[in-house]
Structure formats: C-alpha cells, structure tokens
Biopython code that builds the backbone (N, CA, C, O; Angstrom):
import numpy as np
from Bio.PDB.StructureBuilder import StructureBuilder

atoms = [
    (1, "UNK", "N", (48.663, 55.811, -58.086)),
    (1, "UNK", "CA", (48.287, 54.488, -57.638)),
    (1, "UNK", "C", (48.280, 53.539, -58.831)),
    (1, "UNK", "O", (47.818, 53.775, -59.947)),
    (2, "UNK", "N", (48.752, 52.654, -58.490)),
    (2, "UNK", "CA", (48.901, 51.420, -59.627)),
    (2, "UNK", "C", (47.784, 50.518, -59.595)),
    (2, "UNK", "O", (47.582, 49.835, -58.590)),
    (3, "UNK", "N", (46.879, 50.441, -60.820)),
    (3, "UNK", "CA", (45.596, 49.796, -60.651)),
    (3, "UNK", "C", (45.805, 48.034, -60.569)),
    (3, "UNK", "O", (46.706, 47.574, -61.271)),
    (4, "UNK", "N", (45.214, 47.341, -59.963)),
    (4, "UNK", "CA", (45.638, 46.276, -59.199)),
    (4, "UNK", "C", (44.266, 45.460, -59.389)),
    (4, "UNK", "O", (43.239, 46.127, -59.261)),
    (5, "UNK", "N", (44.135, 44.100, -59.677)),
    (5, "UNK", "CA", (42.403, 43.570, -59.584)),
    (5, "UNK", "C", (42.020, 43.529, -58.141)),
    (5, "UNK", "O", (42.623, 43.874, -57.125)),
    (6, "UNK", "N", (40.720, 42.955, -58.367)),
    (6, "UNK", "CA", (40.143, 42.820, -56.898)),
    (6, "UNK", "C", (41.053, 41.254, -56.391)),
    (6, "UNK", "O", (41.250, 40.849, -55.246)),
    (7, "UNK", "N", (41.509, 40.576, -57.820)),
    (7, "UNK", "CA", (41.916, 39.023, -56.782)),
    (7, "UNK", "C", (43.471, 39.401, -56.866)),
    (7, "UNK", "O", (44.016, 38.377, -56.455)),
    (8, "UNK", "N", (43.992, 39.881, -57.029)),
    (8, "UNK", "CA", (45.168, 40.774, -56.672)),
    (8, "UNK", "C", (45.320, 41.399, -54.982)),
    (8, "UNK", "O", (45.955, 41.208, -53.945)),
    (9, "UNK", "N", (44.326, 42.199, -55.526)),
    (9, "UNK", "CA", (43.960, 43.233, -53.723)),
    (9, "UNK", "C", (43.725, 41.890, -52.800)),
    (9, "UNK", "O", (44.433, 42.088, -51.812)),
    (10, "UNK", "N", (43.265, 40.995, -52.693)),
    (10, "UNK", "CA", (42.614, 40.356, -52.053)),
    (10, "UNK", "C", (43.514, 39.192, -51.109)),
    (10, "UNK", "O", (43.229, 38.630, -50.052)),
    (11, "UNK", "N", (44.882, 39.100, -52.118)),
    (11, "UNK", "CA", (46.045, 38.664, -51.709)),
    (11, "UNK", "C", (47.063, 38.942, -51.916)),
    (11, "UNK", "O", (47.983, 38.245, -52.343)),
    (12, "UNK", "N", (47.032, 40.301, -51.564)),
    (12, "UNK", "CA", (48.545, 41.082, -51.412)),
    (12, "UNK", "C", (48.500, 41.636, -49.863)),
    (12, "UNK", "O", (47.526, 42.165, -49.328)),
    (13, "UNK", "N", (49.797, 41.385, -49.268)),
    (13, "UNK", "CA", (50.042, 41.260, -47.894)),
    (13, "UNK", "C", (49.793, 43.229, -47.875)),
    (13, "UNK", "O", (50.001, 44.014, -48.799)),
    (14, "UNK", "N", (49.291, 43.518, -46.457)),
    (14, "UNK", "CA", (48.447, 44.851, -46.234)),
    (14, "UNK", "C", (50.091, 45.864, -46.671)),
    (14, "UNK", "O", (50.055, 46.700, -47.572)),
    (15, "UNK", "N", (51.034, 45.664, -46.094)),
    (15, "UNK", "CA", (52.688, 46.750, -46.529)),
    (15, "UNK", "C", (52.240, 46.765, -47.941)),
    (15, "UNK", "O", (51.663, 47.792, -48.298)),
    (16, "UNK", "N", (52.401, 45.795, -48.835)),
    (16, "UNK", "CA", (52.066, 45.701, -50.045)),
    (16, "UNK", "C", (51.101, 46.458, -50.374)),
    (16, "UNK", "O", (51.496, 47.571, -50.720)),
    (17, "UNK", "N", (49.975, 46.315, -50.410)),
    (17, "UNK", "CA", (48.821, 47.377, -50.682)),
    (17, "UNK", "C", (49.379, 48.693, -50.738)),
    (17, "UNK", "O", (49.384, 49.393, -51.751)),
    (18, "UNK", "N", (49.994, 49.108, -49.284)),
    (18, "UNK", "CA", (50.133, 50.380, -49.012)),
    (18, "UNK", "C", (51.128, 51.086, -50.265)),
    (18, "UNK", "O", (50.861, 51.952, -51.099)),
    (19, "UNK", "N", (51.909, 50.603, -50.098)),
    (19, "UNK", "CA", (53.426, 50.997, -51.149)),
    (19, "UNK", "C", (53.083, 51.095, -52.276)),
    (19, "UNK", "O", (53.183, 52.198, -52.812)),
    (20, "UNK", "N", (52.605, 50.060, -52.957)),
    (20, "UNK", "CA", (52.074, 49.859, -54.472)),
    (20, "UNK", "C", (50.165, 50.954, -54.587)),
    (20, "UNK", "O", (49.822, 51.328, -55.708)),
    (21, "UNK", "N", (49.508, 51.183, -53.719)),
    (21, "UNK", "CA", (48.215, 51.295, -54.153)),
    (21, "UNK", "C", (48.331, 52.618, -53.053)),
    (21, "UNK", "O", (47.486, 53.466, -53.340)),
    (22, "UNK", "N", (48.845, 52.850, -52.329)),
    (22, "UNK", "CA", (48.188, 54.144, -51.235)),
    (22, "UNK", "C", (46.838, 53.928, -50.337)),
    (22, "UNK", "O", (46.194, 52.907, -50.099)),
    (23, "UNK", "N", (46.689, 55.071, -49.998)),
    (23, "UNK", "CA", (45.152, 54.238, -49.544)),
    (23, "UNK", "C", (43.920, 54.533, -49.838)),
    (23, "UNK", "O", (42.975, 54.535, -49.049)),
    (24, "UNK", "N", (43.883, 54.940, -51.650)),
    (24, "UNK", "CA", (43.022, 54.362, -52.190)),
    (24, "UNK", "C", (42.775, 52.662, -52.099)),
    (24, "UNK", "O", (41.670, 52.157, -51.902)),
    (25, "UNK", "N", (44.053, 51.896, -52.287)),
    (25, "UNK", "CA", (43.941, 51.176, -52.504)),
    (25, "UNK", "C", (43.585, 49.699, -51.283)),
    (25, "UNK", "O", (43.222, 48.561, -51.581)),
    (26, "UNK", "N", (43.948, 50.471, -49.467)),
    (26, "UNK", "CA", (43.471, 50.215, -48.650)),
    (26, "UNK", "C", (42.001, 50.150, -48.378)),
    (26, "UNK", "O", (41.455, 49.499, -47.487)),
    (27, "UNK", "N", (41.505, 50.826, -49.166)),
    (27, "UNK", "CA", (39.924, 51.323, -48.866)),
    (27, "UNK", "C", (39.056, 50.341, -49.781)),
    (27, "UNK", "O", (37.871, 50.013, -49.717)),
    (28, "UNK", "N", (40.347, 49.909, -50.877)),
    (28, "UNK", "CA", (39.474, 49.130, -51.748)),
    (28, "UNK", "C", (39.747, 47.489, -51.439)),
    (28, "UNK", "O", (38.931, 46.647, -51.814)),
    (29, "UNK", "N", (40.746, 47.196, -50.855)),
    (29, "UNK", "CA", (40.615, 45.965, -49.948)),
    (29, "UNK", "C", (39.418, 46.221, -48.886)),
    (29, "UNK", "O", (38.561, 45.348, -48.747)),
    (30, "UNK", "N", (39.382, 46.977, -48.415)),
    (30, "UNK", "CA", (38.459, 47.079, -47.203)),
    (30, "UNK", "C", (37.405, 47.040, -47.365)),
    (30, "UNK", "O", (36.771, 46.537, -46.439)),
    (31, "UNK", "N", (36.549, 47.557, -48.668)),
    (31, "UNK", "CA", (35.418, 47.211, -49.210)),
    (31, "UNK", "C", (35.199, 45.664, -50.010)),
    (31, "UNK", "O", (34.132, 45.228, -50.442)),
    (32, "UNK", "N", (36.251, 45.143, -50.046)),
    (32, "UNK", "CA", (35.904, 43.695, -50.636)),
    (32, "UNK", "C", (35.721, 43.202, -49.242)),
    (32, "UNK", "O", (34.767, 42.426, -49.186)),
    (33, "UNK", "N", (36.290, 43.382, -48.144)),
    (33, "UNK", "CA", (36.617, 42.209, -47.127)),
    (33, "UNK", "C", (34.752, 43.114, -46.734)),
    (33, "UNK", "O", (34.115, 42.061, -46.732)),
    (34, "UNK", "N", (34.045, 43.827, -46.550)),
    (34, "UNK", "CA", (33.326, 44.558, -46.217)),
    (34, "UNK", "C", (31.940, 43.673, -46.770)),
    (34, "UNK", "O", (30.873, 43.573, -46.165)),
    (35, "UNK", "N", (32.131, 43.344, -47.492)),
    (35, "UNK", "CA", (31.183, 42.384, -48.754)),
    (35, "UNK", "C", (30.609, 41.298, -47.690)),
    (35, "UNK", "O", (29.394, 41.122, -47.605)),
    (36, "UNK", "N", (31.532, 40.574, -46.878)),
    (36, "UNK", "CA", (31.180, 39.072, -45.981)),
    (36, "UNK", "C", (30.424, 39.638, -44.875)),
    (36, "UNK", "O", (29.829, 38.826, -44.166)),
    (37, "UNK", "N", (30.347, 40.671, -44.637)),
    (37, "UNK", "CA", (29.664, 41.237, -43.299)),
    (37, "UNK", "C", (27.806, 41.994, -43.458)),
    (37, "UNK", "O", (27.608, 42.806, -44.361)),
    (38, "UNK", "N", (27.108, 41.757, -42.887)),
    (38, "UNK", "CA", (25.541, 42.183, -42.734)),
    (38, "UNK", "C", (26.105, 43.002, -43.167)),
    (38, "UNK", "O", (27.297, 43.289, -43.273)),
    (39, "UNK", "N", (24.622, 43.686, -43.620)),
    (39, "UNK", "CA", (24.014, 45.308, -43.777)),
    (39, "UNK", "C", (25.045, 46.260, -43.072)),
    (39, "UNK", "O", (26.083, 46.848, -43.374)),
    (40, "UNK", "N", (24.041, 46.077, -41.731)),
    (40, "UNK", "CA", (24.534, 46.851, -40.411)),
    (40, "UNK", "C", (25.756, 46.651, -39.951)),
    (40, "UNK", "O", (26.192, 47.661, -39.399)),
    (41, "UNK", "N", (26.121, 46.202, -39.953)),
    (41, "UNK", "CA", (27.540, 45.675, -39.749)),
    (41, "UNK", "C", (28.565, 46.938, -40.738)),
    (41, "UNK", "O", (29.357, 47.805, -40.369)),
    (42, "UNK", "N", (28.190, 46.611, -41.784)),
    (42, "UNK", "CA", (28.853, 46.980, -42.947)),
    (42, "UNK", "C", (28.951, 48.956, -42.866)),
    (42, "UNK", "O", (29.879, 49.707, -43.167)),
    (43, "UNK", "N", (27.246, 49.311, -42.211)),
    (43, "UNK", "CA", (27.557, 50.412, -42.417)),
    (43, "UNK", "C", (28.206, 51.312, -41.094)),
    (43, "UNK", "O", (28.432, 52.518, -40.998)),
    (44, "UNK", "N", (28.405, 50.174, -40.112)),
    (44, "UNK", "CA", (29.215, 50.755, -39.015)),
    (44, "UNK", "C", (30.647, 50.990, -39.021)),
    (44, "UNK", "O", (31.446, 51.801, -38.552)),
    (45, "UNK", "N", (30.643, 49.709, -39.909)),
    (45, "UNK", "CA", (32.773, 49.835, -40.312)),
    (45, "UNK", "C", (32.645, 51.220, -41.248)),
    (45, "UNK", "O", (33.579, 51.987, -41.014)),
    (46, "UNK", "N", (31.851, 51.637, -42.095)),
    (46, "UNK", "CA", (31.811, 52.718, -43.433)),
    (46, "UNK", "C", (31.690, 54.107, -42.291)),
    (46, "UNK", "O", (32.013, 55.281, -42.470)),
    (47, "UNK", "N", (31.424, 53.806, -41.753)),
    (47, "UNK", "CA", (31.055, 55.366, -40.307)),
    (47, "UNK", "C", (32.163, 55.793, -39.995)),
    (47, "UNK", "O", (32.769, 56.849, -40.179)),
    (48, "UNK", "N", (32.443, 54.489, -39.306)),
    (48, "UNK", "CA", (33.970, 54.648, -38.813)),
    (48, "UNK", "C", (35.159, 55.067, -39.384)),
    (48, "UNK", "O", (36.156, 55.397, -38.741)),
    (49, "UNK", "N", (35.012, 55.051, -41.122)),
    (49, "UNK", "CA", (35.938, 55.016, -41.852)),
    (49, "UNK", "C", (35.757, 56.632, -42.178)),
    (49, "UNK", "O", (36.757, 57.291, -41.897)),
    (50, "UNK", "N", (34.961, 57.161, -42.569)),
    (50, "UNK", "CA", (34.490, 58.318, -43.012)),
    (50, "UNK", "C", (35.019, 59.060, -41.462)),
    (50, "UNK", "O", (36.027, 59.766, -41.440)),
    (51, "UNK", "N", (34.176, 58.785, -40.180)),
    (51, "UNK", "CA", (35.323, 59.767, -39.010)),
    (51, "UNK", "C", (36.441, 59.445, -38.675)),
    (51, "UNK", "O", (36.701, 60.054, -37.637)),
    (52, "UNK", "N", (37.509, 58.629, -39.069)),
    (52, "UNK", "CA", (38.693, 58.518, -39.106)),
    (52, "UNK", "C", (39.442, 59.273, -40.223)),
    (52, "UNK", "O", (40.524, 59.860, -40.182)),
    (53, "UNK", "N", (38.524, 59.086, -41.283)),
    (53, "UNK", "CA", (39.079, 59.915, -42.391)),
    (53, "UNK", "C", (39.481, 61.456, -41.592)),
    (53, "UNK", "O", (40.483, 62.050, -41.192)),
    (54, "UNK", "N", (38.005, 61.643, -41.660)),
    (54, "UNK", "CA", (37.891, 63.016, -40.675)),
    (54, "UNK", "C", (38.718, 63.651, -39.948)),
    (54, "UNK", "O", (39.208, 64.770, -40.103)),
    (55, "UNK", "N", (38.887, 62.708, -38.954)),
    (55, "UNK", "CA", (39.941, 63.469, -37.676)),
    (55, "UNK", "C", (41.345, 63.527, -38.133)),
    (55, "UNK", "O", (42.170, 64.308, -37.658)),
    (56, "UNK", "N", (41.641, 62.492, -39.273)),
    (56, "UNK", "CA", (43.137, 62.572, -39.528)),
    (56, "UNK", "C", (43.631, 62.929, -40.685)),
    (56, "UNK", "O", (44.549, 62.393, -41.305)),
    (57, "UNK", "N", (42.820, 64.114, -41.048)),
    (57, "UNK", "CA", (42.862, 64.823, -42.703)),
    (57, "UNK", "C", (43.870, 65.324, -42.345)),
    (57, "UNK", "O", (44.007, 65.541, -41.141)),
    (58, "UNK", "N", (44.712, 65.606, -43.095)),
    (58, "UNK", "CA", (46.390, 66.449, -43.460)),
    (58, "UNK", "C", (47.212, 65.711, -42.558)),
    (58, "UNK", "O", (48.342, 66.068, -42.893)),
    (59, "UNK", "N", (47.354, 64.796, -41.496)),
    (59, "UNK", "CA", (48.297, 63.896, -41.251)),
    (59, "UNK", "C", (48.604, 63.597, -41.481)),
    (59, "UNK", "O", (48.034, 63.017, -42.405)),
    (60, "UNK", "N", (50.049, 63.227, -41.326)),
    (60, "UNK", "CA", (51.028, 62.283, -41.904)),
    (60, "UNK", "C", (51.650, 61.320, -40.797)),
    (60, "UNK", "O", (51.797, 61.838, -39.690)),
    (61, "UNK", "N", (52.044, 59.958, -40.948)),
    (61, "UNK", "CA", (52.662, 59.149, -40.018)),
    (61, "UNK", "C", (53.768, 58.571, -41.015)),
    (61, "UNK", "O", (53.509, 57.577, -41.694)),
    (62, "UNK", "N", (54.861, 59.138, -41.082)),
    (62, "UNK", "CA", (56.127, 58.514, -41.161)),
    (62, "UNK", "C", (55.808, 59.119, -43.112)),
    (62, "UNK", "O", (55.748, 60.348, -43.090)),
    (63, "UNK", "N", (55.703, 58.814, -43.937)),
    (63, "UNK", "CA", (55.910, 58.869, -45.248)),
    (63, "UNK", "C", (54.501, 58.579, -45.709)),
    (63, "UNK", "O", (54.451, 58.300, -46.906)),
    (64, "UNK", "N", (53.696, 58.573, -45.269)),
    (64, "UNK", "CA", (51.858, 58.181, -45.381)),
    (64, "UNK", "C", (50.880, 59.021, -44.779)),
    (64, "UNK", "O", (51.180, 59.787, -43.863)),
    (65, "UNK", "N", (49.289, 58.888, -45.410)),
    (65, "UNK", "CA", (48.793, 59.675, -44.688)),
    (65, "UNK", "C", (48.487, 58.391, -43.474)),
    (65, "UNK", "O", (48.579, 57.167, -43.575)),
    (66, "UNK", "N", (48.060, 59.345, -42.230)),
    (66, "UNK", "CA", (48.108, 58.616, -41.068)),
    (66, "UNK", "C", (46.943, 57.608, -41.161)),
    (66, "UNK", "O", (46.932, 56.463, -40.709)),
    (67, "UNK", "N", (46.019, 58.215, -41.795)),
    (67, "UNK", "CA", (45.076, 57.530, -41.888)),
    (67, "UNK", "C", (45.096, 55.898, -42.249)),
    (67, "UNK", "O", (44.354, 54.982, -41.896)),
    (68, "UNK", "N", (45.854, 55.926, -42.803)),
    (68, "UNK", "CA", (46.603, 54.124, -43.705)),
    (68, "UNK", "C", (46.545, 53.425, -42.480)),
    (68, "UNK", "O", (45.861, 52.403, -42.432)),
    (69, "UNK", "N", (47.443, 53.999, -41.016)),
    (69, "UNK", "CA", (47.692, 52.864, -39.903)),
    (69, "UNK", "C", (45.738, 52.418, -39.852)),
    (69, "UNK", "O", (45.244, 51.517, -40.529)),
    (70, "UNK", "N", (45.106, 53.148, -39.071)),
    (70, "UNK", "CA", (43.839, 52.456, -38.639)),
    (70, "UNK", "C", (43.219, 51.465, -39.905)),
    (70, "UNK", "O", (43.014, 50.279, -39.649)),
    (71, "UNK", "N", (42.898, 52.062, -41.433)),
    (71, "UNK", "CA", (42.599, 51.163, -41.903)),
    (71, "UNK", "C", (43.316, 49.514, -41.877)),
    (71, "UNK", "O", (42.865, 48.382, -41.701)),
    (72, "UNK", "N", (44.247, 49.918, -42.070)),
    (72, "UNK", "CA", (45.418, 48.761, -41.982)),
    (72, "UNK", "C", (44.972, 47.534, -40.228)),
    (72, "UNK", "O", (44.760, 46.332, -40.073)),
    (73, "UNK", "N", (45.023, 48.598, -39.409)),
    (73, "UNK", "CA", (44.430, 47.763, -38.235)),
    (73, "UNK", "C", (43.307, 46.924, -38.173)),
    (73, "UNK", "O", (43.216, 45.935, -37.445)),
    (74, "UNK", "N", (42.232, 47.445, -39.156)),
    (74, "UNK", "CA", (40.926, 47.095, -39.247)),
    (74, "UNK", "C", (40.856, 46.167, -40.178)),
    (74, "UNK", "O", (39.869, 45.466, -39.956)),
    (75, "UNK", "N", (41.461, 45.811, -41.161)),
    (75, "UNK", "CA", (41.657, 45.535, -42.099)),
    (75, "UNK", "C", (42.345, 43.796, -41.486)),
    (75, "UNK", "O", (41.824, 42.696, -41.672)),
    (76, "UNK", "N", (43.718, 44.139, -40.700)),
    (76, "UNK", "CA", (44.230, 43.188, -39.503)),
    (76, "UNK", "C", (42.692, 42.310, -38.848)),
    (76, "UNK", "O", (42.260, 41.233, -39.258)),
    (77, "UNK", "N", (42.359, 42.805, -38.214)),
    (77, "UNK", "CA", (41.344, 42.374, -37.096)),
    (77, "UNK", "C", (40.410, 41.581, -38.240)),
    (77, "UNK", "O", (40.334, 40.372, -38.018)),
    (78, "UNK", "N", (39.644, 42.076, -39.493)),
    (78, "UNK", "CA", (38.853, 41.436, -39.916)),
    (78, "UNK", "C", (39.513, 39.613, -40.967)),
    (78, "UNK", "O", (38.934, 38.540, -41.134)),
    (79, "UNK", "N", (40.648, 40.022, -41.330)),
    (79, "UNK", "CA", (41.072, 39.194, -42.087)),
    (79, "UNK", "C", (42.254, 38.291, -41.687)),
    (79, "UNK", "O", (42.577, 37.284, -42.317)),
    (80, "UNK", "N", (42.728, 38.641, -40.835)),
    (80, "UNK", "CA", (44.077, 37.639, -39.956)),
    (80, "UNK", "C", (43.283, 36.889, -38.840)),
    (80, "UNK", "O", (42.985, 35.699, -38.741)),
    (81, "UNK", "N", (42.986, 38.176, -37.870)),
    (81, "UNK", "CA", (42.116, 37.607, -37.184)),
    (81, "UNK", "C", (40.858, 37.031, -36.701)),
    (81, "UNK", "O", (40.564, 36.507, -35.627)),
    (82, "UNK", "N", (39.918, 37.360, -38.211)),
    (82, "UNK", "CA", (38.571, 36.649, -38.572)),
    (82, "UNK", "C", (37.687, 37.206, -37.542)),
    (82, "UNK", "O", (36.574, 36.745, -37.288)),
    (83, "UNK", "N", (38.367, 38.487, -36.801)),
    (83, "UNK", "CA", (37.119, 39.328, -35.883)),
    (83, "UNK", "C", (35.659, 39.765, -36.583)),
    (83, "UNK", "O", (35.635, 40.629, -37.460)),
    (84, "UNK", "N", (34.594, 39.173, -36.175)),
    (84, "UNK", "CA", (33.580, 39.714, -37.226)),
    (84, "UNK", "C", (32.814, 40.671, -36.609)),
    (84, "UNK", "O", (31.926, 41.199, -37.280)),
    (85, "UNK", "N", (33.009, 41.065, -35.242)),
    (85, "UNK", "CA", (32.209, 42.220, -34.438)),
    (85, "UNK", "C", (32.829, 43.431, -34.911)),
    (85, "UNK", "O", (34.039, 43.642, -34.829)),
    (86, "UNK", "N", (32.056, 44.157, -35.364)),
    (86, "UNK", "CA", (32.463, 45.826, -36.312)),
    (86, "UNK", "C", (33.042, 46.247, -35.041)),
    (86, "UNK", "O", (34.272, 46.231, -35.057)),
    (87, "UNK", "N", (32.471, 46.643, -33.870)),
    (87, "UNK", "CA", (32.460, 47.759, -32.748)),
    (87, "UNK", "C", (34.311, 46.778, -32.025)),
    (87, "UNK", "O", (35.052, 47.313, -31.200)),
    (88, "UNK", "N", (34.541, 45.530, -32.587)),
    (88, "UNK", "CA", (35.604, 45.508, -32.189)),
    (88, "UNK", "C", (36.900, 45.535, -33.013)),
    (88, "UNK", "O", (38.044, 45.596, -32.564)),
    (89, "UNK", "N", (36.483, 45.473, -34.417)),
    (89, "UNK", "CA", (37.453, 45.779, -35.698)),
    (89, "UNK", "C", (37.949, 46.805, -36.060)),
    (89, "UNK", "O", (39.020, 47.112, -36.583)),
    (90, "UNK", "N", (36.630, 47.583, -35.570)),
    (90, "UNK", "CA", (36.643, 49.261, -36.266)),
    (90, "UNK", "C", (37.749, 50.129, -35.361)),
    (90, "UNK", "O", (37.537, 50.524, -34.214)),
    (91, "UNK", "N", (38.766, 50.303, -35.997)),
    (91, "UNK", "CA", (39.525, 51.479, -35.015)),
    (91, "UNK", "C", (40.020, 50.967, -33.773)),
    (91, "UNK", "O", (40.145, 51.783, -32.861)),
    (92, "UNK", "N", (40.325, 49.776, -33.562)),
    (92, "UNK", "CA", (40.488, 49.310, -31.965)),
    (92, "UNK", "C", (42.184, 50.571, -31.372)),
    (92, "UNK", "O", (42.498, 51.173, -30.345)),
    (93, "UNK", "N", (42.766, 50.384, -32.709)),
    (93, "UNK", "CA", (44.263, 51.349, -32.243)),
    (93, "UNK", "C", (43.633, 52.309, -31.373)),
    (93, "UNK", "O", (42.465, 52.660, -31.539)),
    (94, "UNK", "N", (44.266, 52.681, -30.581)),
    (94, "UNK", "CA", (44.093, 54.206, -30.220)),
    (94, "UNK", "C", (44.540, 55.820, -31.192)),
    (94, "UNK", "O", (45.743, 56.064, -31.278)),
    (95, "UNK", "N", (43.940, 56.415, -31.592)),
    (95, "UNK", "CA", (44.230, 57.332, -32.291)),
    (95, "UNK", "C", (44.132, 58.871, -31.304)),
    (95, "UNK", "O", (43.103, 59.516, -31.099)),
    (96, "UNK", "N", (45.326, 59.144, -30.874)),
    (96, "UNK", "CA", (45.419, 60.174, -30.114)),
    (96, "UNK", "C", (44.906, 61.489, -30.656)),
    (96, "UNK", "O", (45.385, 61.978, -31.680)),
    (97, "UNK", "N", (43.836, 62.119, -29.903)),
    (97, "UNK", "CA", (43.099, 63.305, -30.689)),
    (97, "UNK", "C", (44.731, 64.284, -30.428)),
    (97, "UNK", "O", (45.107, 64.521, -31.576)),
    (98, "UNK", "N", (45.604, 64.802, -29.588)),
    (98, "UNK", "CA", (46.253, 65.333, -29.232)),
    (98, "UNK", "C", (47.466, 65.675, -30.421)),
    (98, "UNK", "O", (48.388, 66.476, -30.266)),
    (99, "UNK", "N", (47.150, 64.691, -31.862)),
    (99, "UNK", "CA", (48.058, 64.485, -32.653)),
    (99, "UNK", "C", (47.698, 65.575, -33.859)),
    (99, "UNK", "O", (48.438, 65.824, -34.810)),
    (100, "UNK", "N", (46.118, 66.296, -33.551)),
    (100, "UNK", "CA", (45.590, 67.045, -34.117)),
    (100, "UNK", "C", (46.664, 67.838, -34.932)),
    (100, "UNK", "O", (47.537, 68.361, -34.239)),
    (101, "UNK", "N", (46.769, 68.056, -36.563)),
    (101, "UNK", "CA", (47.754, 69.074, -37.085)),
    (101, "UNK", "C", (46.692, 70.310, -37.554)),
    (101, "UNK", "O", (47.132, 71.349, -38.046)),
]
sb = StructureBuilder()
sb.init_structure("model")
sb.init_model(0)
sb.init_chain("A")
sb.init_seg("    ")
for serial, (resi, resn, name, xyz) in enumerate(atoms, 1):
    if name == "N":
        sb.init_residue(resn, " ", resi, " ")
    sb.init_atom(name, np.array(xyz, "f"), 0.0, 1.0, " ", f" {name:<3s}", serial, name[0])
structure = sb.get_structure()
C-alpha cells in the first residue's frame, strides 16, 4: 500500500483509493468520513465493518478482496450521497451469504 495523507485520502475518487491504497486504505477514508458522525452512530458503522469483514474473509471479487465492494458502498452513501443514517449507509448492497468460500 502506498502511504497517502489524510487530505489526499479525502479527495481521491473511491477506484482510486482502491488501486493505489487496497483496503487498508478504504478503511482509512472511512474513518475520516466516520469523524462527522455521533458517538453512536459511529460505533454502528465500526460493527458493521468488523461483520462484514467477518463474513467475507478469504473472498475475492474480481482482483480484490470482496470486502472493498461494501466498504466502497458505504463510503458512496455517506459522502456522494450525504446519507447520515448509519442503519441506511451501512451495507445497504446485498451481500449474498451463499457466496460463502
């Protein structure tokens, strides 16, 4: 991963992130954008992130771990679309348990 600042991360388009940073570097956009949101708020998106991690350990989607799409979605919802409800940011994709490896 190529170390990148936070005002770097902060405006580099989400493909970008991915390619250049992996998703360490998704996680670390996601914790800046994570900063504007309550407490509670904050530790519902961090839940979500930790059982997504979870369910989609050793996946892969296309050349990535799979895991990249949902952050990337969430990531979408909070900052394009200025969604500030966690329970509707967090994970809205569907993530098919059936994809289980």
């Amino acid at each position: 991963m190529h170390e990148v600042s936070k005002a770097q991360l902060r405006v580099m388009p989400l493909h970008a992130i991915t390619e250049v940073c992996g998703e360490p570097g998704l996680r670390r956009r996601l914790a800046l954008e994570l900063l504007a949101l309550p407490d509670d708020d904050r530790r519902a998106v961090g839940a979500a992130t930790r059982w997504a991690a979870e369910l989609h350990q050793g996946q892969r989607r296309t050349r990535e771990p799979y895991v990249n799409h949902p952050l990337r979605v969430t990531l979408r919802m909070l900052c394009h679309y200025w969604v500030a409800d966690p329970c509707a940011a967090c994970w809205t994709a569907p993530t098919p348990r059936w994809r289980r490896t």
